[in-house]
C-alpha positions as CSV (number, residue, x, y, z in Angstrom):
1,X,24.0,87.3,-56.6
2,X,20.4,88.6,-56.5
3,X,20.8,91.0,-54.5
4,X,23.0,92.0,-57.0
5,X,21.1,91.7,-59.6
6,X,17.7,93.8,-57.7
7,X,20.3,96.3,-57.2
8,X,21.6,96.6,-60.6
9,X,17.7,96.5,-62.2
10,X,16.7,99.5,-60.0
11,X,19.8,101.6,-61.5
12,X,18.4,100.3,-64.8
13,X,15.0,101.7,-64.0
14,X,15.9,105.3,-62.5
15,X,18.1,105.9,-65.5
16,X,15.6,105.3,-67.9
17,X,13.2,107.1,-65.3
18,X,16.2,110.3,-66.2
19,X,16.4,109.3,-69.9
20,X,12.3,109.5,-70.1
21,X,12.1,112.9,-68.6
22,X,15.2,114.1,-70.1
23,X,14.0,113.9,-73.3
24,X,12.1,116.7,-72.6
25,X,15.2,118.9,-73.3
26,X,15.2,117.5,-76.5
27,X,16.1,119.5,-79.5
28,X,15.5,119.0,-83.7
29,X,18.4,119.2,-86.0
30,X,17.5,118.2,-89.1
31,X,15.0,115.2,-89.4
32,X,15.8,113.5,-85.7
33,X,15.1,114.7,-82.2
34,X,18.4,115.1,-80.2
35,X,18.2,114.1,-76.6
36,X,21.7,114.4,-75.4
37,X,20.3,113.1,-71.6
38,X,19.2,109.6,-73.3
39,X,23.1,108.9,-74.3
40,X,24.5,110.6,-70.7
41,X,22.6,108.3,-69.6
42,X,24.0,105.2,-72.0
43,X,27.1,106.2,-70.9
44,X,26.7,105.8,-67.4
45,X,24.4,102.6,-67.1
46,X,28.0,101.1,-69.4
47,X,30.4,102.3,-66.5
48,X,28.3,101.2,-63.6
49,X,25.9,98.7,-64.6
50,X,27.1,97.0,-68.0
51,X,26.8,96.3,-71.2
52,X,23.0,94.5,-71.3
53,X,21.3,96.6,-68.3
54,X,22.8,99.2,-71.0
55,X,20.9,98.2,-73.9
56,X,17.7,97.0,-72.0
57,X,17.5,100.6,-70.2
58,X,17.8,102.6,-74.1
59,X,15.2,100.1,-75.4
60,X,12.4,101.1,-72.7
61,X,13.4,104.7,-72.2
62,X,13.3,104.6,-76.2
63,X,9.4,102.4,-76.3
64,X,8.2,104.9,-73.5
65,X,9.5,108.0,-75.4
66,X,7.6,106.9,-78.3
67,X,4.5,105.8,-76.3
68,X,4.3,109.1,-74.5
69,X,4.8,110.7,-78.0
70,X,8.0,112.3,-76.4
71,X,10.6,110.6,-79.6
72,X,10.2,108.9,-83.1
73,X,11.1,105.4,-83.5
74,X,14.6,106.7,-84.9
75,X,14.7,106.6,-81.0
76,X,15.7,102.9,-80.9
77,X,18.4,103.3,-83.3
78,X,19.9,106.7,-81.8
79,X,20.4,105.1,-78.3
80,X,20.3,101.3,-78.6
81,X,23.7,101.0,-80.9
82,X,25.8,103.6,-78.6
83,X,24.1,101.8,-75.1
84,X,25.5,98.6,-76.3
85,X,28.9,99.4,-77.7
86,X,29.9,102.0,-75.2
87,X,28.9,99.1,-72.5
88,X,31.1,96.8,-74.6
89,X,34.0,99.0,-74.4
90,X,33.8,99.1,-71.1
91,X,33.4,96.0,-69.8
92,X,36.6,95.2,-72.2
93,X,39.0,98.1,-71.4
94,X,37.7,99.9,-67.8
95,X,38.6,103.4,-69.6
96,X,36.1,106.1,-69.6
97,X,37.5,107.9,-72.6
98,X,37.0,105.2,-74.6
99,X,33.5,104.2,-73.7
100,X,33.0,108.1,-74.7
101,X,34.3,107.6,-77.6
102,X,32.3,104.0,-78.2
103,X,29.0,106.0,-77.4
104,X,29.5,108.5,-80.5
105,X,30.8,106.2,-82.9
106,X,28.0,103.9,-82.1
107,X,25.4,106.4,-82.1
108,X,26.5,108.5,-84.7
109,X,27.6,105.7,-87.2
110,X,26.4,102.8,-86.5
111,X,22.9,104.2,-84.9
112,X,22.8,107.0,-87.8
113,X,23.6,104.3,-90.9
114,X,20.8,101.7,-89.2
115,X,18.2,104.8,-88.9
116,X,18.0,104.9,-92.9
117,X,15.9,101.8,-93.2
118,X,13.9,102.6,-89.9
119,X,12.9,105.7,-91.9
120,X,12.4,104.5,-95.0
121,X,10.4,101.0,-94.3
122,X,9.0,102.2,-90.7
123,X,8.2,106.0,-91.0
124,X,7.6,105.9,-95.3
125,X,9.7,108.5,-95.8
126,X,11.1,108.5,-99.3
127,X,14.4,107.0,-100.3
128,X,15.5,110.0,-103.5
129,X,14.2,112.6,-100.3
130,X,16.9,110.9,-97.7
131,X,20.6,110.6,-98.2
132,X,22.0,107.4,-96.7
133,X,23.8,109.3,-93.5
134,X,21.1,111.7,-93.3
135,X,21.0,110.6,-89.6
136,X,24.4,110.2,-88.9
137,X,25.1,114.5,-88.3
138,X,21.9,114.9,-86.0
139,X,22.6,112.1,-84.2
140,X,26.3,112.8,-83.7
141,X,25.5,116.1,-82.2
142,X,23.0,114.5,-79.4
143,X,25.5,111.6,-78.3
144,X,28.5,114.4,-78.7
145,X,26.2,116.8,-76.1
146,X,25.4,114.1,-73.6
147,X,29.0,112.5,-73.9
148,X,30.6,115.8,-73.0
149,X,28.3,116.3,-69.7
150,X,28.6,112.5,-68.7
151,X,32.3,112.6,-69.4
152,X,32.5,116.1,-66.7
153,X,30.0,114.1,-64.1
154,X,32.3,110.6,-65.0
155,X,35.8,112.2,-64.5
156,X,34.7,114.6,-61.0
157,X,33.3,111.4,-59.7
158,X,36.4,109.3,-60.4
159,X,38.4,111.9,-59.1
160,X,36.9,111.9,-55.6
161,X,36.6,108.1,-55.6
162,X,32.7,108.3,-55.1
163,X,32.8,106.4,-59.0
164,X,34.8,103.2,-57.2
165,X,32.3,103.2,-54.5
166,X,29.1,103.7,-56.5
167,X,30.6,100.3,-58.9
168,X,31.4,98.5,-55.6
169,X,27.7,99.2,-54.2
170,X,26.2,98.2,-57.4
171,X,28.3,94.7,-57.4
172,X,29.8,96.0,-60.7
C-alpha cells in the first residue's frame, strides 16, 4: 500500500513538474492565460492516478505558476474544477471520452462561472467591466486544446496496451 502510494505521489509530482513548465506555451485570449498542457495534464493524472492526486497536482502546479509569476490566480479555478471532475468521471465510468468531456465542462463551466468572484474580490477587477461568463470562452479553449492532445496520447496508448500497463505499475 505504500509503495503504492510513493509511486502514485512521484506521478503527482512530474506532472505538475510538466504542468509548471508547460505553462510556458501559454497563450492570452481575452482576460485569462490559456495553458492547454496544465489540463493535458489533469486529464492524465484522472486516468492513471485519480481523482485527489488529480486535484492536489492542479493546486501546486497552479500556486507555483503564480509564485514564479508564470499564471494569475484564475489559475486555481481554470485547473482545479476540470482536475477534480474529470478524475471523478473516471474513477466512476473507466471511459476516456467522458473524462474528456468532464475536463471541459468542468473547466470551462464550472472553473469559468467560479473565476468571476476570484476576479472580482481577489484581483479588484470591476463587476459593470466583467460579464458573469467572461471566463468561461478563454477557458474553454485552453481545456478544449490540451483535451484534444491528451485524448490523441490517451487513445494511441490504449491502443498498444502500454495505458493498461502504465495503471497496473502505478497500483491504479
Amino acid at each position: 500500500m505504500q509503495s503504492t502510494n510513493t509511486k502514485k505521489l512521484a506521478a503527482a509530482g512530474v506532472f505538475c513538474a510538466v504542468a509548471v513548465v508547460g505553462s510556458l506555451l501559454s497563450f492570452p485570449v481575452f482576460g485569462s492565460k490559456c495553458a492547454p498542457v496544465q489540463h493535458m495534464v489533469n486529464i492524465l493524472c484522472a486516468v492513471l492516478l485519480g481523482p485527489w492526486y488529480g486535484l492536489g497536482a492542479a493546486f501546486v502546479a497552479s500556486l507555483i505558476r503564480n509564485l514564479l509569476g508564470l499564471g494569475s490566480l484564475m489559475a486555481f479555478p481554470g485547473s482545479m474544477f476540470g482536475a477534480l471532475l474529470c478524475g471523478l468521471v473516471y474513477q466512476k465510468t473507466r471511459s476516456i471520452s467522458a473524462t474528456l468531456l468532464g475536463e471541459v465542462f468542468g473547466t470551462a463551466v464550472l472553473g469559468g462561472l467560479c473565476a468571476y468572484p476570484v476576479a472580482i474580490f481577489l484581483m479588484g477587477q470591476n463587476a459593470a467591466e466583467l460579464a458573469f461568463y467572461a471566463y468561461v470562452i478563454p477557458f474553454l479553449i485552453s481545456t478544449a486544446a490540451g483535451a484534444l492532445v491528451s485524448a490523441a496520447l490517451l487513445f494511441s496508448l490504449k491502443k498498444t496496451v502500454v495505458l493498461q500497463s502504465m495503471q497496473e505499475a502505478i497500483g491504479r
